[in-house]
MIDOSE-1310 file (N, C-alpha, C; in nm, 2 decimals, decimal comma, always signed):
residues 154
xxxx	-3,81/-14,64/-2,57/-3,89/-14,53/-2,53/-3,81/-14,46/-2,41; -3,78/-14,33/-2,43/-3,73/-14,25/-2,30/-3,81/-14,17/-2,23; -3,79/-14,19/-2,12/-3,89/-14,09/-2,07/-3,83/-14,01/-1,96; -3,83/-13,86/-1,94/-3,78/-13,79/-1,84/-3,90/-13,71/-1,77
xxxx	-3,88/-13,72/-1,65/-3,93/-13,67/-1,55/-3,90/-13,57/-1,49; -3,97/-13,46/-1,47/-3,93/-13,33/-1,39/-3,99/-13,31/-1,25; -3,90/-13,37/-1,19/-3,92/-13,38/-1,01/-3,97/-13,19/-0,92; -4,04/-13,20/-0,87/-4,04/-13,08/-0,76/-3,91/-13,07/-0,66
xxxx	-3,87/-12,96/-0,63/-3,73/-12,93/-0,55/-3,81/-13,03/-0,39; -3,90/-13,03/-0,33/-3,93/-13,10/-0,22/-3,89/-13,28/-0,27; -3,92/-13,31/-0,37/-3,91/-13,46/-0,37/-3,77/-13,48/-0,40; -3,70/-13,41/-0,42/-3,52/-13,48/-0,44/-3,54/-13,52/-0,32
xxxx	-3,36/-13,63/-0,34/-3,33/-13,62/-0,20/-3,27/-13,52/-0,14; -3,22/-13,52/-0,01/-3,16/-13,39/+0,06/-3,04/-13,46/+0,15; -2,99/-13,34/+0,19/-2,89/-13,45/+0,31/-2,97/-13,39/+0,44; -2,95/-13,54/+0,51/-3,01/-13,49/+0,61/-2,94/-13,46/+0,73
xxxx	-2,99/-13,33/+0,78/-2,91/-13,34/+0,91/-3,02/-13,32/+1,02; -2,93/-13,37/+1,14/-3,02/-13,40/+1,31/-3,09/-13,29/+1,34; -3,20/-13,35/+1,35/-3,29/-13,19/+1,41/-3,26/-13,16/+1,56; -3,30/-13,05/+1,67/-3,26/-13,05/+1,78/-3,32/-13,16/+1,84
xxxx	-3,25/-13,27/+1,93/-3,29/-13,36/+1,98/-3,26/-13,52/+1,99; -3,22/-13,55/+1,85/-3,20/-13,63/+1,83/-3,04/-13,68/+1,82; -2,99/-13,80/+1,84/-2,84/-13,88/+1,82/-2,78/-13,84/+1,70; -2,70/-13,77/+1,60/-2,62/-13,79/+1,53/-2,54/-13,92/+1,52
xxxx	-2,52/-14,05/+1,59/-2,42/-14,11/+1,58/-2,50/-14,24/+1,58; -2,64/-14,22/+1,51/-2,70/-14,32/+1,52/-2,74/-14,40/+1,66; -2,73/-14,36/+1,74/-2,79/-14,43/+1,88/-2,94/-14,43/+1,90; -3,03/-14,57/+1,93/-3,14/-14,56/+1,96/-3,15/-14,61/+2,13
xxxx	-3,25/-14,54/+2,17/-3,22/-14,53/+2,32/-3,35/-14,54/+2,40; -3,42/-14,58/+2,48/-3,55/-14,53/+2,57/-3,56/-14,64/+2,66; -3,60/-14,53/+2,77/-3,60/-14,60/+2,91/-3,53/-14,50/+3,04; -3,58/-14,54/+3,15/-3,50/-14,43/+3,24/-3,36/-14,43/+3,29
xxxx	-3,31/-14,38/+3,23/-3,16/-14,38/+3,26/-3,04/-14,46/+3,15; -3,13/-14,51/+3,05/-3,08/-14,56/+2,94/-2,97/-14,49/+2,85; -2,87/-14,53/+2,82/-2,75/-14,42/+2,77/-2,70/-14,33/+2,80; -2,71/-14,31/+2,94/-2,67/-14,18/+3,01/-2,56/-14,09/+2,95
xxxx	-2,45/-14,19/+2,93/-2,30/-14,15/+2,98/-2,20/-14,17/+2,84; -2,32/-14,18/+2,71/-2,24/-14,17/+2,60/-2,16/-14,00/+2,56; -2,04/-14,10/+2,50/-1,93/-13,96/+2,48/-1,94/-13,99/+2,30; -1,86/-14,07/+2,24/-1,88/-14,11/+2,12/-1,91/-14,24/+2,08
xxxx	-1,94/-14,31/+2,14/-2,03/-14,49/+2,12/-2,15/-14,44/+2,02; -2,12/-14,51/+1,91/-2,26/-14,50/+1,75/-2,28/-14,64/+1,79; -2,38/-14,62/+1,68/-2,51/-14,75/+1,63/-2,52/-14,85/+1,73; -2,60/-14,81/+1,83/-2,62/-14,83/+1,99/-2,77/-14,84/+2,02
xxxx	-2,81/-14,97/+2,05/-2,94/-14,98/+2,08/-3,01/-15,00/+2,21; -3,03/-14,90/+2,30/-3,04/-14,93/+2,41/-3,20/-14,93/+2,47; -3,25/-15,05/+2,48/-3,41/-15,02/+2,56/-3,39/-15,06/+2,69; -3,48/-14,99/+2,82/-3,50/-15,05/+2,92/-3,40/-14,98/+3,02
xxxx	-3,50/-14,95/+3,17/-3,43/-14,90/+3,26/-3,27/-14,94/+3,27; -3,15/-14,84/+3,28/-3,02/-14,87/+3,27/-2,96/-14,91/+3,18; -3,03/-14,95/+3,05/-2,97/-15,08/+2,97/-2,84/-14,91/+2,94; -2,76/-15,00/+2,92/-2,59/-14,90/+2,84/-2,61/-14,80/+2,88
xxxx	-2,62/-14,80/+3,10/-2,62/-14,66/+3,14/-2,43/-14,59/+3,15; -2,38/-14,64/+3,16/-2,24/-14,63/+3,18/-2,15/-14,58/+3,00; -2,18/-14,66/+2,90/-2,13/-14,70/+2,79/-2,09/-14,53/+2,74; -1,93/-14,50/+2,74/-1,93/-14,36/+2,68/-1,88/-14,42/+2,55
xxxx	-1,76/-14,50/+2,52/-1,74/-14,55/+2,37/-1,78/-14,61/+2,30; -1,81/-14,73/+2,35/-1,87/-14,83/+2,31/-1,95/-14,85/+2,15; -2,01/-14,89/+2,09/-2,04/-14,89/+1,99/-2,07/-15,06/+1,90; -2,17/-15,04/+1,82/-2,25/-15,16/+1,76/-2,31/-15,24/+1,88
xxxx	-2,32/-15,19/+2,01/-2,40/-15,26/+2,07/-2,59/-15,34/+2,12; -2,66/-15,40/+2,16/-2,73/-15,39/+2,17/-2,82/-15,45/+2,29; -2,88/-15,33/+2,40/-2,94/-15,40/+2,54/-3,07/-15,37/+2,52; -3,14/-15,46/+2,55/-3,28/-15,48/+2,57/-3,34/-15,55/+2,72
xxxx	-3,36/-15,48/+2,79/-3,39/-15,52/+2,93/-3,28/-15,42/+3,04; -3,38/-15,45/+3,14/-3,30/-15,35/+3,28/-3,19/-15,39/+3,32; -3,10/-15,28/+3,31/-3,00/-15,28/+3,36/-2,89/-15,37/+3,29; -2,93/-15,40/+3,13/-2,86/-15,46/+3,05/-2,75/-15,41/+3,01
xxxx	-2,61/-15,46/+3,04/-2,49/-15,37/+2,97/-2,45/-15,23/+3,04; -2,51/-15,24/+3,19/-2,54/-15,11/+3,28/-2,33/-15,06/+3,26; -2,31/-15,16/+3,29/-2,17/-15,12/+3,33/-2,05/-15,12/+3,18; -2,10/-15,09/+3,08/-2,05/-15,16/+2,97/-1,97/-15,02/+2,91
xxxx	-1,83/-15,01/+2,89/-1,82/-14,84/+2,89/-1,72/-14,85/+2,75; -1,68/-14,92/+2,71/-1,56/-14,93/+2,56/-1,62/-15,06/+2,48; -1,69/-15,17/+2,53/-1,74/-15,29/+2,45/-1,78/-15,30/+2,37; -1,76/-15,33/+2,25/-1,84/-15,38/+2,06/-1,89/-15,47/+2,05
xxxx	-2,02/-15,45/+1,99/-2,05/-15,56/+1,90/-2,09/-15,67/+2,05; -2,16/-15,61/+2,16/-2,27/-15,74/+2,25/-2,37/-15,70/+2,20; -2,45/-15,83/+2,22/-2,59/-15,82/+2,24/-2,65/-15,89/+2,36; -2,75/-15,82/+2,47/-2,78/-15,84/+2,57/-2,95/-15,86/+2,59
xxxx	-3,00/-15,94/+2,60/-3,11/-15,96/+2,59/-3,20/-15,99/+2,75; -3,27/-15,97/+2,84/-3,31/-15,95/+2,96/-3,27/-15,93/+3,07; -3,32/-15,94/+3,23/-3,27/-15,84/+3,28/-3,12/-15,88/+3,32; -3,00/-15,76/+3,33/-2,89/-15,79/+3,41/-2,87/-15,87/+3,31
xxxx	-2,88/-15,91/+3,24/-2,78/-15,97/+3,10/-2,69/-15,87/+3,09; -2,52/-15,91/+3,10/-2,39/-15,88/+3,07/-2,42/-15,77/+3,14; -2,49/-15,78/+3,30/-2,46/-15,63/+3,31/-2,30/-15,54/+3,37; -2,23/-15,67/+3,43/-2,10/-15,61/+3,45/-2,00/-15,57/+3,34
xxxx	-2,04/-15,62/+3,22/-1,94/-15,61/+3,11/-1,90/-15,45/+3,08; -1,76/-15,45/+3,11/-1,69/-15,30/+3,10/-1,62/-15,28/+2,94; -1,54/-15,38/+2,95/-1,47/-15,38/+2,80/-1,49/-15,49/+2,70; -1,52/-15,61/+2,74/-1,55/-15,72/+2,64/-1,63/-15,74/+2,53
xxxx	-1,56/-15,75/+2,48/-1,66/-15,74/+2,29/-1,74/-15,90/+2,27; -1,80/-15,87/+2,15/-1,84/-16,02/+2,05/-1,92/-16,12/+2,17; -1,99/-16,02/+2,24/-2,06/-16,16/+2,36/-2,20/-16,15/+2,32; -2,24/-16,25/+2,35/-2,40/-16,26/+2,34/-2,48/-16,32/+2,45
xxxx	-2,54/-16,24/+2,53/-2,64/-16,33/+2,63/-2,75/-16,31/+2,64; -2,85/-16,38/+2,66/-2,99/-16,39/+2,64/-3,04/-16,46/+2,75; -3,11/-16,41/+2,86/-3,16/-16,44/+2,99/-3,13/-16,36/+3,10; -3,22/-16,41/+3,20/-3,18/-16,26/+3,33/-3,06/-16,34/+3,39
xxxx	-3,02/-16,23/+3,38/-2,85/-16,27/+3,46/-2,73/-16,37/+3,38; -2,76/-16,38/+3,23/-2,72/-16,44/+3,16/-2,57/-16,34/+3,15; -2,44/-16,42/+3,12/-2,33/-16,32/+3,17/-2,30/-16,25/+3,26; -2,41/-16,24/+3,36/-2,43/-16,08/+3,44/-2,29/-16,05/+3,51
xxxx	-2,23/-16,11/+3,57/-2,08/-16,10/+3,64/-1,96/-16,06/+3,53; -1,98/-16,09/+3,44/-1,87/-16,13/+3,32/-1,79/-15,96/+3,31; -1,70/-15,91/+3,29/-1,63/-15,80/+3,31/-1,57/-15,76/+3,16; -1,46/-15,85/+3,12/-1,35/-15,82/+3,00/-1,39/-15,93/+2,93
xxxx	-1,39/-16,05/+2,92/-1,36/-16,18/+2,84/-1,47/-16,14/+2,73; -1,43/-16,18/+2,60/-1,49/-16,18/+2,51/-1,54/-16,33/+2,44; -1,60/-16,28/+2,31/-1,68/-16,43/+2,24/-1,75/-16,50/+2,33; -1,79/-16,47/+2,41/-1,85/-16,54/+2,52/-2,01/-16,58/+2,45
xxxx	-2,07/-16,65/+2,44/-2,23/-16,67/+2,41/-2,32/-16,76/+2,53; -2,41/-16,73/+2,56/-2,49/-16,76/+2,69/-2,66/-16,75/+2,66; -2,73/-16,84/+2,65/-2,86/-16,84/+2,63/-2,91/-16,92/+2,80; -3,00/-16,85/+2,90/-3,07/-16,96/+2,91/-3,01/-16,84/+3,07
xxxx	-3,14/-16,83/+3,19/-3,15/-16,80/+3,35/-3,05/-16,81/+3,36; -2,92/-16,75/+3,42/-2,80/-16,75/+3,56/-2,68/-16,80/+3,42; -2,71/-16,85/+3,31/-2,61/-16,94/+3,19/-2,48/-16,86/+3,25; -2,34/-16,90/+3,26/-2,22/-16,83/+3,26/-2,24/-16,68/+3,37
xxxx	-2,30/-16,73/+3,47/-2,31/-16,59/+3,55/-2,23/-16,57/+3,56; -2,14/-16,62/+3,62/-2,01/-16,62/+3,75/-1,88/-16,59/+3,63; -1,90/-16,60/+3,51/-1,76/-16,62/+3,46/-1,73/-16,47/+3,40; -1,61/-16,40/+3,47/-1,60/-16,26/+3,51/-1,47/-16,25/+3,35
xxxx	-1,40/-16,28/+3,36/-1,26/-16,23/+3,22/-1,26/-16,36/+3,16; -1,30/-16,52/+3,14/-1,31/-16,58/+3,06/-1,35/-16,56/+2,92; -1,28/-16,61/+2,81/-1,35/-16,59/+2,67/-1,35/-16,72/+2,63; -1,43/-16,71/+2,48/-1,49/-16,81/+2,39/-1,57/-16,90/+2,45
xxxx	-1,62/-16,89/+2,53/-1,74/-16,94/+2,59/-1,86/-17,00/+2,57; -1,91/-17,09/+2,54/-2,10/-17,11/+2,53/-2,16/-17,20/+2,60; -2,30/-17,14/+2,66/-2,32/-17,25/+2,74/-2,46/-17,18/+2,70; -2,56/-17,31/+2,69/-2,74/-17,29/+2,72/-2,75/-17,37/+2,78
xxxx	-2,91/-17,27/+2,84/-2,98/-17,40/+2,93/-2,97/-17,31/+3,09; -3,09/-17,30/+3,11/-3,09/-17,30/+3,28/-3,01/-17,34/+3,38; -2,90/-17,20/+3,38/-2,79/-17,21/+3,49/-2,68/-17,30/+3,43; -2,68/-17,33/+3,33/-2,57/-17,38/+3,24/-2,40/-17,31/+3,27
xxxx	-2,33/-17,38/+3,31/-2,25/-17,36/+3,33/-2,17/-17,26/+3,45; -2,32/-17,23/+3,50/-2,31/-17,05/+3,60/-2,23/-17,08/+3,70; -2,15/-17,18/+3,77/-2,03/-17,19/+3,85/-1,87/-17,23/+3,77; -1,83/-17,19/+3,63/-1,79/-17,20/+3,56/-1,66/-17,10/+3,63
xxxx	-1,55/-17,15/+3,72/-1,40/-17,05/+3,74/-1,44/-16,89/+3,67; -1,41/-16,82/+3,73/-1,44/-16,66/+3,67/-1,36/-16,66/+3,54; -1,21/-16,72/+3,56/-1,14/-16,69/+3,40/-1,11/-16,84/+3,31; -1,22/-16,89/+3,34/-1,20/-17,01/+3,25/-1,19/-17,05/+3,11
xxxx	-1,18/-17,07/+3,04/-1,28/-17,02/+2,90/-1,23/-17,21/+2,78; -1,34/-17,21/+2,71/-1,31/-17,36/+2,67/-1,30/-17,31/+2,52; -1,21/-17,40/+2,47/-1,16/-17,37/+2,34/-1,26/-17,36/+2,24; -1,33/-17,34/+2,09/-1,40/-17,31/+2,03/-1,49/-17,46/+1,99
xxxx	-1,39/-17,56/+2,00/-1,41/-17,68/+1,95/-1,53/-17,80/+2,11; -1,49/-17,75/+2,20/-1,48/-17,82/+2,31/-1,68/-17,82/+2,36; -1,66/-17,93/+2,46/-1,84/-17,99/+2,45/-1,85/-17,89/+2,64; -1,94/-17,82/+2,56/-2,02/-17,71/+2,66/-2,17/-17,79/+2,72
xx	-2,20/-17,76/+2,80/-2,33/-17,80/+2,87/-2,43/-17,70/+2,78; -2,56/-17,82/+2,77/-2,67/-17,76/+2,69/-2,77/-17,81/+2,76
């Protein structure tokens, strides 16, 4: 059995383009001061006072909490979860932190992962990093970084 259908011109699809107002480059954003300073940084998820106030390149990122990623201006692919998580991160990619102040110092070093209050605060250009747990590892040398294999504090 075949069957054809004759659609109304409203129900095709269409291409869509940006009405006045909205991101072209896929950026989702809210909060005061939130994405200020984007130039071409896409698919960008910024909630929360400051979160990716700095970030003009940047791109695949994602802050949720104040002042998350504040300072974050070329970096890919973090995800920042509460407050001052990764907020000094300028260029470092592939990081993940989750808790207030989780990362917060951390600058360039990448692969870095941090779950858990103050986790890896202090560690400024170190990479491949992990540490959980409440203050886990947070006096950690600023450029230290342990090999991928190596026994991290949990």
């Amino acid at each position: 059995m075949l069957v054809c259908l004759a659609l109304p011109a409203a129900a095709r699809a269409q291409v869509f383009t940006c009405p006045s107002g909205c991101d072209p480059r896929r950026n989702t954003f809210s909060g005061n001061d939130a994405f200020m300073s984007n130039t071409t940084g896409s698919d960008n998820t910024a909630i929360g006072i400051g979160a990716l106030f700095r970030n003009t390149t940047g791109s695949d990122n994602t802050a949720s909490g104040a002042l998350t990623l504040d300072f974050n201006a070329s970096g890919i692919e973090n995800t920042a979860v509460g407050l001052q998580a990764l907020a000094e991160n300028t260029t470092g990619s592939n990081d993940t932190a989750i808790g207030v102040n989780a990362l917060g110092n951390k600058t360039t070093g990448s692969n870095n992962t941090a779950s858990g209050v103050n986790a890896l605060q202090n560690n400024t250009t170190g990479s491949h990093n992990a540490a959980a747990g409440s203050n886990a590892l947070e006096l950690i040398p600023p450029a230290n970084s342990t090999p991928p294999q190596a026994t991290v504090r949990f």
